[in-house]
C-alpha positions as CSV (number, residue, x, y, z in Angstrom):
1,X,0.0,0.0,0.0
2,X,1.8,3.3,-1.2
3,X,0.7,6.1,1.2
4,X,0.5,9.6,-0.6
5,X,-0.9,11.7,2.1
6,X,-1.6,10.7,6.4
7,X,-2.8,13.2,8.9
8,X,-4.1,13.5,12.2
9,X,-7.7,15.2,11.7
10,X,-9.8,15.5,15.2
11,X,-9.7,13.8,18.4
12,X,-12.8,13.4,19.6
13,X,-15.1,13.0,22.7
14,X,-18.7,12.4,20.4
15,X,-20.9,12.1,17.7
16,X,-20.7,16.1,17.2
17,X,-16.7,15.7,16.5
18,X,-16.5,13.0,14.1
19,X,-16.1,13.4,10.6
20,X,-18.6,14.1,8.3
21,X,-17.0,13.4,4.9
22,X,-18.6,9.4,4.9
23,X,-15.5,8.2,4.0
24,X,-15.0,4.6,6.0
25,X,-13.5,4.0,9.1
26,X,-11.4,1.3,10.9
27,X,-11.2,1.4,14.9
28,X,-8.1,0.2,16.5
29,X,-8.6,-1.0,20.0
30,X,-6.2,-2.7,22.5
31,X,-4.8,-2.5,25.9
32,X,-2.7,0.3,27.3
33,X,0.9,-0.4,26.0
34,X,0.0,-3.0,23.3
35,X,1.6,-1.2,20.4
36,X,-1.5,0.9,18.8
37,X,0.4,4.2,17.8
38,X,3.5,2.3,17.0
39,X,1.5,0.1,14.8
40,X,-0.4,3.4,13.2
41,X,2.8,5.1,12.4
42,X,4.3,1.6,10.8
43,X,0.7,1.7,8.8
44,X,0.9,5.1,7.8
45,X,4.8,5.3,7.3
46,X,5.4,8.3,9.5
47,X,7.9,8.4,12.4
48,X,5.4,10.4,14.9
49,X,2.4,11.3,13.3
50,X,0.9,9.1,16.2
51,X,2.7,10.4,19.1
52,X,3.5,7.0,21.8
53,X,3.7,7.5,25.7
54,X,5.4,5.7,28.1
55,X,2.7,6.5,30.6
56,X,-0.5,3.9,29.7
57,X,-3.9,5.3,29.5
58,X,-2.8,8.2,27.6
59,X,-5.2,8.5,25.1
60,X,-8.4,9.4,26.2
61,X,-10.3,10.6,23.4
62,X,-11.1,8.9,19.9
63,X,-8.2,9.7,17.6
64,X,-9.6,10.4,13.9
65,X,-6.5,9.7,10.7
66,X,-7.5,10.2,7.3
67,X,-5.0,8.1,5.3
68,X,-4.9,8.8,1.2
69,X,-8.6,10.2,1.2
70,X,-9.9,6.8,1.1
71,X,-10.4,5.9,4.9
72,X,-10.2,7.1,8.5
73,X,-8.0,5.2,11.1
74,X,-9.6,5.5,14.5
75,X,-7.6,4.8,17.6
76,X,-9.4,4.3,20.9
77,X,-8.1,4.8,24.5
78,X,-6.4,1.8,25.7
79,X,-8.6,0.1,27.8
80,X,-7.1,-2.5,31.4
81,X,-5.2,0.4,33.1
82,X,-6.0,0.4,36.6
83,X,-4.7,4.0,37.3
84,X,-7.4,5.6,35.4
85,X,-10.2,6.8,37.5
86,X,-13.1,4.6,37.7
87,X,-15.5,7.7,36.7
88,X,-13.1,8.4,33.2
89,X,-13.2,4.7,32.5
90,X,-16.9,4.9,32.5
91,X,-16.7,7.2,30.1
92,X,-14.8,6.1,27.9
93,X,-16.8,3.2,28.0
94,X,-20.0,4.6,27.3
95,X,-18.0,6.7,24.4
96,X,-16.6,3.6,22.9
97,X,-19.8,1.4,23.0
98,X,-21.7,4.3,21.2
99,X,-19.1,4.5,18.5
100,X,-19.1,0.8,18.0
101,X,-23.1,0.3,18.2
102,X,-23.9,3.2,16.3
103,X,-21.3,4.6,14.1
104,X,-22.7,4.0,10.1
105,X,-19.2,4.7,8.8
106,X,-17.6,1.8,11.0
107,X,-17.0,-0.8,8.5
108,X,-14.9,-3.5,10.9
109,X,-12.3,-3.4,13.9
110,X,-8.5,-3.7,14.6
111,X,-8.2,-5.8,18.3
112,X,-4.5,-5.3,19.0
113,X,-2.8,-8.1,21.9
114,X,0.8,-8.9,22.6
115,X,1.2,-12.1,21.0
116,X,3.9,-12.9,23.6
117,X,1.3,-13.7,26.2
118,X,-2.1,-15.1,26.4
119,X,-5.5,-12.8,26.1
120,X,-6.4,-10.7,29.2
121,X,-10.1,-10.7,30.5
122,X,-10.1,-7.0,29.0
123,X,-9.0,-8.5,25.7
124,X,-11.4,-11.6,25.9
125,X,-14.3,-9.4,26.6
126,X,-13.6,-6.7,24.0
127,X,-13.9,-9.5,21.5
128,X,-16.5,-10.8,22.9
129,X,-18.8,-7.4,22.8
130,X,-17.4,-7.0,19.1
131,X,-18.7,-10.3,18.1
132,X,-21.9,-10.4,19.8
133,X,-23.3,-7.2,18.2
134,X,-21.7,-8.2,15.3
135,X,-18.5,-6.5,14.3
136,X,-16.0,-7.9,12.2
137,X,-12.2,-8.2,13.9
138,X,-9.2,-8.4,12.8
139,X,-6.7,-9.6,15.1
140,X,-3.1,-8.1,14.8
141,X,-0.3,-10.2,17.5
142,X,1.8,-7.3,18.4
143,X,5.3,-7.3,19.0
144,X,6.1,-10.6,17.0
145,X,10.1,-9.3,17.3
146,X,10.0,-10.7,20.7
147,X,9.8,-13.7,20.1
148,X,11.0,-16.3,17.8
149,X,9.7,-16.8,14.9
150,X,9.2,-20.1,15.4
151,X,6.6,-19.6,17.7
152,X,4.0,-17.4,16.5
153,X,1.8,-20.4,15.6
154,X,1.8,-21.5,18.5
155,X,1.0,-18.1,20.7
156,X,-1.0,-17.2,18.1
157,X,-2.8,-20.9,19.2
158,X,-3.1,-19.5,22.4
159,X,-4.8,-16.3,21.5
160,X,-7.3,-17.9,18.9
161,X,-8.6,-20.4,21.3
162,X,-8.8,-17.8,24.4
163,X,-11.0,-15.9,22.4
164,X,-12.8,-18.6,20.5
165,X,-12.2,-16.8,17.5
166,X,-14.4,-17.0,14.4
167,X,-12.9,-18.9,11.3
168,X,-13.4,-15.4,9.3
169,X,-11.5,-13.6,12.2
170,X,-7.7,-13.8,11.7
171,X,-4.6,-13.5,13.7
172,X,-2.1,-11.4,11.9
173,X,1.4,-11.0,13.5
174,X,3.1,-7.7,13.5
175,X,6.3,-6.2,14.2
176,X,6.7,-2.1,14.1
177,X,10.2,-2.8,14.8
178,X,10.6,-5.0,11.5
179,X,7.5,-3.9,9.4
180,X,6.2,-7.9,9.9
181,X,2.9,-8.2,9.2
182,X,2.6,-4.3,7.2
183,X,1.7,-5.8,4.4
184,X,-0.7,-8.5,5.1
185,X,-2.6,-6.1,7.4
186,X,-3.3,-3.6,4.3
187,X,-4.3,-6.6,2.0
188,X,-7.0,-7.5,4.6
189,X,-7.9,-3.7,5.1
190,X,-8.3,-3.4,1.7
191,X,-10.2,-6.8,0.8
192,X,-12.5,-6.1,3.7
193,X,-13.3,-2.4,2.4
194,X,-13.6,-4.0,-1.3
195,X,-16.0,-6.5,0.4
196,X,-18.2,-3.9,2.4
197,X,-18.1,-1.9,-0.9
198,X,-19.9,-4.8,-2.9
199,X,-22.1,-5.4,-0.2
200,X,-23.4,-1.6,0.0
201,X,-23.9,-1.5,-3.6
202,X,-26.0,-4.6,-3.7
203,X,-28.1,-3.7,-0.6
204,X,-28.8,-0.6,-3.2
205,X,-29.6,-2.8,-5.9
206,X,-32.3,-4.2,-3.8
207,X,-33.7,-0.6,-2.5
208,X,-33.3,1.4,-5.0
């Protein structure tokens, strides 16, 4: 995927903020620390267009990028930090459900986790939510560098079966240190966007 043009367009605490332009949008959602803006910037080819913090729980508000003027990137606050206050994890809760239940230019989501260890409860039931109100997920394993190669079947064995993942669900691992996995996650971006495309166009074949 050649990227001719990437930039940071709103963050956002509602419906009032987001953009208005229809073009379709991908959320990214993961635990704090998992690799998210590391994983954007590898996407996006920039250095720091998504700025990464040491400090987890950082990102508080839903992050809009508009990458070639074909779709929007939209990273979400990391969720299973336990130093956030109780009353700013509920809202970012009720912020993220809304965005997910209601949000007409959401065409499918990014669920980031380290591939070096198994699924968290947080992870489990993020999934979980996704499928039951039926969300396509992609599942990038983050930080495959850390491991061996050799491996990443088998962790990524681990993570399928924690989350009793659905056959059209896939594991993809990634490395932003190497650019593993850059390539195979824009060929599923892509096909999935083709594939919602089709689907839109026949829906308005049937209502015209």
């Amino acid at each position: 995927m050649k990227i001719i043009s990437a930039e940071f367009v709103i963050s956002a605490v509602g419906p009032k903020q987001y953009p208005t332009d229809g073009l379709p949008e991908i959320a990214l959602v993961g635990r704090s620390n998992v690799g998210k803006s590391s994983l954007l910037n590898k996407m996006m080819n920039r250095k720091s267009l998504v700025r990464t913090s040491s400090k987890p729980g950082k990102t508080q508000t839903l992050n809009f990028f508009r990458v070639n003027n074909m779709l929007y990137f939209v990273d979400f606050p990391g969720y299973g930090y336990a130093k956030v206050s109780k009353s700013v994890r509920q809202s970012w809760g009720k912020m993220i459900e809304g965005y997910l239940a209601k949000r007409d230019e959401l065409r499918f989501v990014i669920q980031l986790i380290d591939i070096r260890h198994p699924p968290t409860k947080d992870d489990i039931a993020m999934y979980a939510w996704c499928k039951e109100n039926g969300l396509d997920t992609v599942i990038v394993a983050t930080k495959a560098d850390k491991i061996a190669r050799g491996r990443w079947q088998q962790h990524a064995k681990i993570i399928r079966e924690a989350l009793t993942l659905r056959s059209q669900d896939p594991i993809i691992p990634f490395s932003s240190e190497t650019g593993q996995g850059r390539d195979e996650l824009w060929q599923e971006i892509l096909r999935r966007l083709e594939q919602a495309g089709e689907t839109e166009e026949a829906q308005k074949g049937e209502n015209p």
